[in-house]
N, C-alpha and C positions, 0 to 999 in steps of 0.2 A: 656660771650662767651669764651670759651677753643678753644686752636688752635688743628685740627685734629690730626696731626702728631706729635710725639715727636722731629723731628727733623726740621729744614729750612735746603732744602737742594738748594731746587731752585726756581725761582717764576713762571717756569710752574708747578708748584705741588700746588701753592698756589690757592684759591679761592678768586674774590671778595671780599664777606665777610672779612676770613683774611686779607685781604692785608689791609681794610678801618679799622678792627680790632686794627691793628699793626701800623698805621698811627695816628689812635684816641688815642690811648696810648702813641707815640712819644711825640705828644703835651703837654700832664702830664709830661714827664720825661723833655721835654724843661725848662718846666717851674721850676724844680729843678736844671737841668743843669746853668740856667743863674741866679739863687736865690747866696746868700751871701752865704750860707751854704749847701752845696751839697753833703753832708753826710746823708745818709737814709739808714735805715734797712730794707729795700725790699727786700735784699739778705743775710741777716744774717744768718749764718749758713750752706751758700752752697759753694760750690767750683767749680770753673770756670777754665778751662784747656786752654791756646792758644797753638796749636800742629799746627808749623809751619814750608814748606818743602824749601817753599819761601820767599826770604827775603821779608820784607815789614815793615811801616814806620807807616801811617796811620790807617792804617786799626787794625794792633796788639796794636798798643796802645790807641786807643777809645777804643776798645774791653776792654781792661785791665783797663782804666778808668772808663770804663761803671760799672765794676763789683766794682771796688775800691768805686766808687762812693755810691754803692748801698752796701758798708758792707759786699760784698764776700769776702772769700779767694782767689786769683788768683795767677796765676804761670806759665809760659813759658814754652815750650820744644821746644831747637831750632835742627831741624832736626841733622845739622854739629857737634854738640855738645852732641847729645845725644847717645844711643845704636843703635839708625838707620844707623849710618854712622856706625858701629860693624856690621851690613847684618841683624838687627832684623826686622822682617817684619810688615808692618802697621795695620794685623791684631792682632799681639802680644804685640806693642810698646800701642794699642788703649785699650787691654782687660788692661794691669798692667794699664794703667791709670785709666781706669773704677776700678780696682781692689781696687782705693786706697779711695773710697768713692766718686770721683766724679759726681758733677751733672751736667756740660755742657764740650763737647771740642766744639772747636772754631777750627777747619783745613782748611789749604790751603797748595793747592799739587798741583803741576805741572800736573799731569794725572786727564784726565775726569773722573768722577766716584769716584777718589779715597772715599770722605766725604761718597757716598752711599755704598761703601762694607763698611765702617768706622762704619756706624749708622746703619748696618745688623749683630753687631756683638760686641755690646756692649749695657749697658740699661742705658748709659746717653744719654741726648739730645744731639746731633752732630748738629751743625752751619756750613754751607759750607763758608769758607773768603775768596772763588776763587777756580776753580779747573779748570787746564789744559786751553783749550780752551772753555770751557761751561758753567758755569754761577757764578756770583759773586752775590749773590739775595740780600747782605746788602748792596751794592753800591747803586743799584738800589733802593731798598727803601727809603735812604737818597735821591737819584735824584728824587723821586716824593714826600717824605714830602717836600722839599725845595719849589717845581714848586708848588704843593697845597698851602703852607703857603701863597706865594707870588702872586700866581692865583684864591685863592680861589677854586677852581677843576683843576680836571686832564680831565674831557670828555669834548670832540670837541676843545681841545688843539690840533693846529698843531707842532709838535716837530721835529727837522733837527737833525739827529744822525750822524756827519761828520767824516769822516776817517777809519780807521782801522780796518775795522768791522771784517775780515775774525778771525782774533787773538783777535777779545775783547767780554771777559767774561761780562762787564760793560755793551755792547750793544746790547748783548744773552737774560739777565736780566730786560734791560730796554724794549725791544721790547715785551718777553713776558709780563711784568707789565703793560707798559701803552698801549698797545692795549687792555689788558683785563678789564683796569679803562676806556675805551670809546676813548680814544688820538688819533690824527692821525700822525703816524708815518714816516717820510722819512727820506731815507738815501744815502751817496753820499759819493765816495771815488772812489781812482784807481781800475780800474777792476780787475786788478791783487790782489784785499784786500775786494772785494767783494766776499761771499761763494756764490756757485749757492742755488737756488731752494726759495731765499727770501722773494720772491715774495709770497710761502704757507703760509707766514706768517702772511698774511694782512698787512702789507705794504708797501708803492713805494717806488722803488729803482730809484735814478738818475747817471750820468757818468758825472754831472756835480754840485759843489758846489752852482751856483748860483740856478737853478733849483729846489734845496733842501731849500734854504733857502726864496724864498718867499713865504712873508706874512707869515712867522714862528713867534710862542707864545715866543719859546723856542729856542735857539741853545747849541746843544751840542756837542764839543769836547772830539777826543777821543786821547791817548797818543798813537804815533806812537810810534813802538817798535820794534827801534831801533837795537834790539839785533837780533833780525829777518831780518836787511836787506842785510847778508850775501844773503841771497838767492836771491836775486836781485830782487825783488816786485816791487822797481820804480827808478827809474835812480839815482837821487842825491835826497839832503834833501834841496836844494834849488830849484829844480825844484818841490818838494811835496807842498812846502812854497808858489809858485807861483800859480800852480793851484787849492790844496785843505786849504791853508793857511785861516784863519780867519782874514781879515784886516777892518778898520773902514768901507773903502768903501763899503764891500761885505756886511757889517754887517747892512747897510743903507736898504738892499733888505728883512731882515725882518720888523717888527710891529716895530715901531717909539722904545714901551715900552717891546721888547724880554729879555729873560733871557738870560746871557751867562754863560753857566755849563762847569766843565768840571772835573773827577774825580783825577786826577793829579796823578804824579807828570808832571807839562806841560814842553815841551818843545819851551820854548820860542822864539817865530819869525817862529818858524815853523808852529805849529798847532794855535796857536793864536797870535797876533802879542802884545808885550807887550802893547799899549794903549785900547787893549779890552780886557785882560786880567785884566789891576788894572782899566780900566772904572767902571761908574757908573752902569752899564747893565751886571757888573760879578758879580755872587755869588757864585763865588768858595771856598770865603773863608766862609759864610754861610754853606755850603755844610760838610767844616771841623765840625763844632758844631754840627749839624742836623744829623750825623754820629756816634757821641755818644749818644742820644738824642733816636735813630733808635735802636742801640747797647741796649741801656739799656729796652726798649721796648721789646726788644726780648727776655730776660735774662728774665725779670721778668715775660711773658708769657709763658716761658718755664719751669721754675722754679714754675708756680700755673697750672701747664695745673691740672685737677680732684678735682681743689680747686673753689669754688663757690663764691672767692672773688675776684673784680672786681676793678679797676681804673679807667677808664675811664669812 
């Protein structure tokens, strides 16, 4: 199976299919990832772009692993650094990279959209790594290989999506993904960080954390941020800590055996309290491996879409 689009731009665009597609392949690429020797020729010959407008940690370097891994060439452009901070525009900075033989960029831009005029305007596959406030579709895919591996499926999973939602791309991606794999979705955060109309989405919104978390499969944290709270969203960050905070107590109100996700970087005692963050019931640091794993899955579907050879 070929994925439709040349591009992931986001996992409302994804089908079903893909998504089980791109999960069933994760599991082959794990299985290299955690092997002695993580050197393969899956990607011999291709070249792999990260065109980055945002800083970011995780995410650029699985990416850049994924591809090192698998025998691409790979290569950076960091916005601040290159001819974009010169006024060149993201349609021109996108074609000289296509121009120079590339077969994947990998973008993340502050603005919605940007990755789709990106991949309307050039003939390599474009990866969205986040854009603005709308979707980050590789986060998300690492958050349901992880919760499949460890649950065996993602349908009639109830999953608690806590916090930040109005600003997280993580919780855009995960909502469209695991309502489409069958999951029952709830979410809970200050009103002021909740977007309206959620509710079209097929699933419940709560105003209270406990509400959201019982009898939850899953609980997922999301990173308040911070930089956003000039505009005054919620009083202080100990009063966020009090009433939407993740502490052992609250965390008793899920299944005995819940996951605890969270796409990081966390802030500590706020959004999780550190003993359920390094508890037994976190797999945040699973999530880091299952992220390159995801990454490289993608590259190599991207890299055979018209080719009839198959992995998984």
């Amino acid at each position: 199976m070929n994925l439709k689009s040349k591009d992931v731009l986001g996992l409302k665009e994804l089908s079903v299919e893909e998504i089980e597609h791109i999960l069933n392949t994760a599991k082959t690429m794990k299985y290299i990832l955690t092997s002695n020797n993580k050197k393969t020729p899956h990607l011999q010959g291709k070249s792999i772009i990260t065109l980055f407008y945002e800083n970011s940690t995780r995410t650029r370097l699985s990416f850049e692993l994924a591809s090192k891994y698998m025998s691409a060439s790979a290569a950076n452009v960091s916005a601040s650094s290159s001819s974009v901070s010169k006024g060149e525009t993201l349609i021109d900075t996108g074609k000289t990279i296509d121009m120079m033989g590339t077969d994947v960029i990998i973008i993340r831009h502050p603005m919605s959209g940007a990755p789709h005029l990106l991949a309307k305007n050039v003939k390599a596959s474009v990866i969205n790594a986040g854009d603005g406030m709308n979707e980050h579709p590789t986060q998300a895919l690492l958050d349901m290989f992880t919760i499949q591996e460890n649950k065996g499926s993602l349908k009639g999973l109830k999953i608690a999506i806590i916090g930040d939602i109005l600003h997280s791309r993580v919780a855009r991606s995960n909502i469209w993904g695991l309502t489409k794999m069958g999951a029952e979705v709830n979410v809970a955060g200050p009103s002021t960080l909740l977007p309206p109309g959620l509710e079209k989405t097929g699933i419940r919104v709560f105003n209270t954390i406990q509400e959201a978390l019982l009898d939850a499969d899953v609980v997922m944290g999301l990173r308040v941020q911070l930089e956003r709270q000039k505009k005054g969203l919620f009083p202080t960050v100990r009063e966020y800590a009090r009433f939407f905070g993740l502490d052992d107590k609250r965390l008793k109100l899920a299944k005995e055996d819940a996951l605890v996700m969270h796409p990081g970087p966390v802030n500590r005692g706020m959004e999780l309290a550190t003993a359920v963050m390094d508890g037994e019931q976190s797999v945040i640091n699973e999530q880091v491996t299952n992220g390159v794993a995801v990454r490289m899955a993608l590259l190599y579907l991207l890299t055979r879409r018209g080719s009839s050879e198959n992995i998984d």
